[in-house]
N, C-alpha and C positions, 0 to 999 in steps of 0.2 A: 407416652413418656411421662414419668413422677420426678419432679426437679422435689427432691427432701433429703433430709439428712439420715443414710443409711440407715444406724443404728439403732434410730428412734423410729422409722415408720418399716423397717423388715417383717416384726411380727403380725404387723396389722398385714402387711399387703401380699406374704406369705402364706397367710390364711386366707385374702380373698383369692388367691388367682390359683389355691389348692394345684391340683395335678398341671393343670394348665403349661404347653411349651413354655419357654418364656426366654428370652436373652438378657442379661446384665449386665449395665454398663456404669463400672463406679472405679471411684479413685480412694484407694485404699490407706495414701498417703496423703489425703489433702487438708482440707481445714481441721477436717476430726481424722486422726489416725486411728488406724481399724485393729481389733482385738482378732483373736483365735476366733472367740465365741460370734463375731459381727461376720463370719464368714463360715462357719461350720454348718450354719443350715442351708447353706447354695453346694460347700461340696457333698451334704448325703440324700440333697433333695431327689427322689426317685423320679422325677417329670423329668423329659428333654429342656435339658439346661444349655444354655451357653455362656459362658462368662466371660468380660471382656474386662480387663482391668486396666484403664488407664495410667502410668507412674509418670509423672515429671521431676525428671534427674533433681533440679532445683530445688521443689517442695520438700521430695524424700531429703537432700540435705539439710534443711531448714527445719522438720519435725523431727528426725531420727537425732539429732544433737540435742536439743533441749530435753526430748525423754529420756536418755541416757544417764541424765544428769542424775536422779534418783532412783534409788534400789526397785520400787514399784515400776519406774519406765522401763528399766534394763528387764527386769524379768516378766512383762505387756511385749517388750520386742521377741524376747528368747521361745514364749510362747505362740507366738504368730508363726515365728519362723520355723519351729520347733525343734530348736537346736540351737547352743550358745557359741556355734562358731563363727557367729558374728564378732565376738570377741577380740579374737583371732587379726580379724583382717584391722580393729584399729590398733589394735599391740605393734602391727609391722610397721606401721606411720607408711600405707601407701598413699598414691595420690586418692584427692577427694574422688574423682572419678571412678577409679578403680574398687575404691572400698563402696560404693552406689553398686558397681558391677553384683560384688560378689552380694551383695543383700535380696539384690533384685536377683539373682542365682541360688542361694537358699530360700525366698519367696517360694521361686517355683520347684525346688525342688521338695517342698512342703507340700505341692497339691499332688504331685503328679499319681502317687496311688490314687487318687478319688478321681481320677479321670482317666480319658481311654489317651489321650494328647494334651498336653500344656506346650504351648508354642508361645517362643519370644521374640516379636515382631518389631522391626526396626522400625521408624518413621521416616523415608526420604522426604527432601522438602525441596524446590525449588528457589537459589539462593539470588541467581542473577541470569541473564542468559548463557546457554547452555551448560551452568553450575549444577550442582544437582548435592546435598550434604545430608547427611542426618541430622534430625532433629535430636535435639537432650530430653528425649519422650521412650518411653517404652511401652506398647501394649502386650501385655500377656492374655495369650486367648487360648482359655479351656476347654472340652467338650468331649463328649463321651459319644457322639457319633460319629461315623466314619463318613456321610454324606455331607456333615458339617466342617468337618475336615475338610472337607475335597472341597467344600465350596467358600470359605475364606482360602485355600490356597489360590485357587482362581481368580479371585477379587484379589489377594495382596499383587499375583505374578503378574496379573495385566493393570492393576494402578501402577507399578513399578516402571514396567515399560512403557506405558504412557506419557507417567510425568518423563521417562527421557524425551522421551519423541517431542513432545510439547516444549520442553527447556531448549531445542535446538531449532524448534521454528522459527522461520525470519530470519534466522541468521547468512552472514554471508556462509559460510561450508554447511548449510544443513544438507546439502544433498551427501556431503562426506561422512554427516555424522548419522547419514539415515542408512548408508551404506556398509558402516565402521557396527551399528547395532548389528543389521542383520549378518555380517559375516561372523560376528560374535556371538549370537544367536545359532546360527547353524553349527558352528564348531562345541556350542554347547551340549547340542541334541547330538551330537556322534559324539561325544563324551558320554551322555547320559546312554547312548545306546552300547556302547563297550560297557558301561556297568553295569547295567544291565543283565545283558549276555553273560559278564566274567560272575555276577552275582547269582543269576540262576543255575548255571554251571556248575560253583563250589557247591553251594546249597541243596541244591538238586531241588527249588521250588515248584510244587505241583500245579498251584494255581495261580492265575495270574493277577488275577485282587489282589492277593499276599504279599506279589513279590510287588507290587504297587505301589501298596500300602507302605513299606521296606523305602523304596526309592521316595516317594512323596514325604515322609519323614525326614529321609538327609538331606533333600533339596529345597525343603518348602517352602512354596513363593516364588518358584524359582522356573519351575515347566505350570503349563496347565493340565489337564485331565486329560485332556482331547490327544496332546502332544505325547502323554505316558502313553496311550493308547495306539498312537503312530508308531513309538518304540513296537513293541508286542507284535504290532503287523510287518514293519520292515522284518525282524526276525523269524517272525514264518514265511515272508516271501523268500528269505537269503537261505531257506531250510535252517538257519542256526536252532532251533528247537521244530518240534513238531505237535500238532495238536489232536490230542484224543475226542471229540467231539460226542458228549452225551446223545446230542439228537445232530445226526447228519446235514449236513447245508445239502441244497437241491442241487441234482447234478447241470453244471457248466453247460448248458442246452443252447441258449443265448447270449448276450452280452450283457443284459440285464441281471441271471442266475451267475455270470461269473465275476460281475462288478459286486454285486452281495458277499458272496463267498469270498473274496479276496479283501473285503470289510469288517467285516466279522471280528468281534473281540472276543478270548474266552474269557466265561463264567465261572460262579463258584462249582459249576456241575462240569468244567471240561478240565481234562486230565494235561500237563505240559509234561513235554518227552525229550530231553535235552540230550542233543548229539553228544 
């Protein structure tokens, strides 16, 4: 970890860690507000990038108001964002909040070509017992992999559930609110399994990465991998699709050949056959 001031140590540390993976974690709105050009060599760097960008509602309005002030700041903002319809949102006199919204929504809608996902991540916080609020925080998190993807969705969908589970221990009704999760939990995943099914259906999706990839998009943070993967099976068990299987599962001999087979996820190589 480099505790420095972006702007000034990028080219040096860009050059030492060349191809090298690398993850990034900076605040773009903080002491030094960040140009186009302090972030154009993390979106075309061809190495496994991850970028995590921390914004604090507060900061961004604390430095976004004094740069506006002059033609040079206004046009540092227009080109970060790269688009003047930041404009826009202070002409309507919305609330302070609202206009943070739409900035941090033009942000990301500046990367999202240079990456495969830009995702806008809430922050829950634990406020008192069993409170649970968002923070005035936003992490935007980039990345051009799909196994990167899958695995911050993982990490945000079980910190999430966690922090409740943990806001409601010790209390007198935790056993009510351990209860109150999982029935809401379960009625989630037969939601997600209806959309599923009604989305591979219109679609006519072949594989099931795809249609995955699809659902882990509109919900993200929200199922983990394992649980998309439950989806998939309950639906070859219910016959609602069927599966083409490139290389055959071993025939059902034993209980151990039929517990595999009835496991089984398809791959980018098996075909989906929707009733």
């Amino acid at each position: 970890m480099v505790r420095a001031n972006w702007p000034e140590i990028a080219p040096t540390l860009l050059s030492f860690i060349d191809q090298s993976p690398a993850i990034f974690l900076l605040n773009p709105f903080g002491q030094t507000l960040f140009t186009y050009d302090d972030l154009a060599p993390l979106y075309s760097r061809t190495a496994p990038t991850e970028l995590c960008l921390l914004i604090s509602h507060k900061q961004l309005e604390s430095r976004i108001n004094p740069s506006l002030s002059t033609p040079a700041g206004a046009a540092s903002l227009t080109t970060l964002l790269r688009t003047d319809r930041w404009k826009a949102l202070l002409n309507r006199g919305e609330e302070k909040e609202q206009t943070i919204e739409g900035i941090i929504d033009l942000f990301i809608d500046s990367m999202q070509r240079h990456f495969l996902s830009v995702q806008r991540i809430e922050l829950p916080v634990q406020v008192r017992p069993a409170v649970v609020e968002t923070a005035p925080y936003t992490l935007i998190f980039a990345t051009r992999r799909q196994d990167s993807l899958a695995s911050m969705n993982d990490a945000l969908c079980l910190y999430r559930r966690r922090l409740y589970e943990q806001s409601s221990r010790g209390g007198l009704l935790e056993e009510w609110f351990v209860t109150q999760q999982q029935e809401r939990l379960a009625q989630q995943l037969q939601q997600l399994y209806s959309r599923g099914l009604q989305q591979g259906r219109s679609q006519r999706v072949r594989r099931w990465p795809d249609l995955r990839q699809k659902l882990l998009l509109t919900h993200f943070g929200q199922f983990t991998l394992h649980e998309y993967n439950q989806v998939i099976r309950k639906l070859l068990l219910n016959g609602e699709v069927r599966c083409d299987w490139r290389q055959r599962p071993a025939l059902a001999g034993n209980a151990e050949n039929a517990e595999k087979a009835e496991s089984r996820i398809p791959g980018n190589d098996d075909t989906l056959l929707w009733k």
